[in-house]
C-alpha positions as CSV (number, residue, x, y, z in Angstrom):
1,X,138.1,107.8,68.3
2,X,138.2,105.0,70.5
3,X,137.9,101.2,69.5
4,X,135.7,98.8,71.1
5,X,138.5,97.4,73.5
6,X,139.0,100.7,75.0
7,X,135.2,101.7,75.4
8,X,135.2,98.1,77.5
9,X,138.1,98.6,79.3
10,X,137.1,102.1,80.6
11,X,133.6,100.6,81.5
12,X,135.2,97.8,83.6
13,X,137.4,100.5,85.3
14,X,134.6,102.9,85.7
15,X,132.5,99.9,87.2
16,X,135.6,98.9,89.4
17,X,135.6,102.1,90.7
18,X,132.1,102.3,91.9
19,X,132.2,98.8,93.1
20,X,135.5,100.0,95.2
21,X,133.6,103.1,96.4
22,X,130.6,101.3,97.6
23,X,132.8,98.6,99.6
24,X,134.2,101.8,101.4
25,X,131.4,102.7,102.5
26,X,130.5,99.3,103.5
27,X,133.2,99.2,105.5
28,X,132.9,102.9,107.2
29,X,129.3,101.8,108.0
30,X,130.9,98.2,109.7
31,X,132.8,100.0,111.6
32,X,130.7,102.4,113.1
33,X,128.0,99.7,113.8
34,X,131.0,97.8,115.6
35,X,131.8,100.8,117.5
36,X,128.0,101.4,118.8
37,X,127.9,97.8,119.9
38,X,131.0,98.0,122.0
39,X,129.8,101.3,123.7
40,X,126.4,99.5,124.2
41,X,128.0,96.8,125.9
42,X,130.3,98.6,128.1
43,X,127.0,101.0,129.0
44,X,125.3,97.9,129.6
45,X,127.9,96.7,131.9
46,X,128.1,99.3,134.2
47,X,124.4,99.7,134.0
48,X,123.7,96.2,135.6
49,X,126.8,96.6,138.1
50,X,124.8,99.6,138.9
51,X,121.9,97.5,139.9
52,X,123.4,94.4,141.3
53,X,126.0,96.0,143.2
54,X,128.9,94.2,142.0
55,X,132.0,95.2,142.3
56,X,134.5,93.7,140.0
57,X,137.9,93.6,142.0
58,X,137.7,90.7,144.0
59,X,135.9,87.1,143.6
60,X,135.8,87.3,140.2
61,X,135.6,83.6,139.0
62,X,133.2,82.7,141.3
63,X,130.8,85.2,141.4
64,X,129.5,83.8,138.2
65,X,127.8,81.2,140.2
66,X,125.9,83.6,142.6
67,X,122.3,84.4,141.5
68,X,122.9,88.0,141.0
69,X,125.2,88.1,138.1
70,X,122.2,86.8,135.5
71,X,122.4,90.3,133.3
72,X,126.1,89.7,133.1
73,X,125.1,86.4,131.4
74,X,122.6,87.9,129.0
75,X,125.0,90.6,128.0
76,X,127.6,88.1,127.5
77,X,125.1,86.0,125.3
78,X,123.7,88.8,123.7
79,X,126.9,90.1,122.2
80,X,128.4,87.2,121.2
81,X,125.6,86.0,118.8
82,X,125.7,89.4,117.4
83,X,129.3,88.8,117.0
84,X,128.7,85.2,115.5
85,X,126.1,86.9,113.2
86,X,128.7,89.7,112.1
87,X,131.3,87.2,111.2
88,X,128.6,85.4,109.3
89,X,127.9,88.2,107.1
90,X,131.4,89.4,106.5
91,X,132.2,85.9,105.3
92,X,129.5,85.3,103.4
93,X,130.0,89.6,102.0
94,X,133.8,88.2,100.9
95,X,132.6,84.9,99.3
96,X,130.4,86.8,97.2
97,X,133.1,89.7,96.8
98,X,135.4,86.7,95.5
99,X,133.3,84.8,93.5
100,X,131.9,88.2,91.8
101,X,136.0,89.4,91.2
102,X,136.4,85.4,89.5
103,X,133.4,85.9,87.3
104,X,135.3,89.8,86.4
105,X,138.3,88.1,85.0
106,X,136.4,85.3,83.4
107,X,134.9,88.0,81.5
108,X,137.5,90.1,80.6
109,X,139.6,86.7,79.8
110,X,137.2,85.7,77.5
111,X,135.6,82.6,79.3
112,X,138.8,80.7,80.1
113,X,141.7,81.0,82.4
């Protein structure tokens, strides 16, 4: 038979283990987002040197001020507020990760450290 202490225990390691479970998959599904975005932007980018007829190899700084190259600017925008907005979420998904794990061993400490 086992005692309170042990029933509690298990539960907090049963609970870590789901916890750890669904952060994988968190993680998995990060990843493959990330991975669609980068393929997206490297479609993108041959999709409007397709249409504007750039090519890449020489005049490279200053074709950025010729009037063609606005999709190249968009794209550029585009991904880095989605990028901004990624590491918005992971930091605010880590914050709560930590803050969640302090509250754990408050818990299990019995309300003091």
């Amino acid at each position: 038979m086992r005692s309170n202490e042990e029933r509690i225990r298990l539960m907090h390691e049963r609970a870590a283990g789901l916890q750890r479970k669904k952060d994988s998959g968190r993680l998995i599904t990060a990843g493959c987002i990330s991975t669609a975005l980068f393929a997206v932007l490297v479609t993108l980018t041959f999709y409007i040197q397709g249409l504007t007829g750039y090519c890449g190899n020489r005049f490279t700084a200053s074709s950025l001020l010729s009037e063609s190259v606005g999709g190249y600017v968009l794209v550029a925008v585009i991904f880095f507020m989605l990028g901004v907005l990624i590491s918005v979420l992971l930091y605010r998904y880590q914050r709560k990760k930590r803050h969640r794990n302090d509250s754990d061993l408050d818990n299990k400490n019995g309300g003091c450290r």
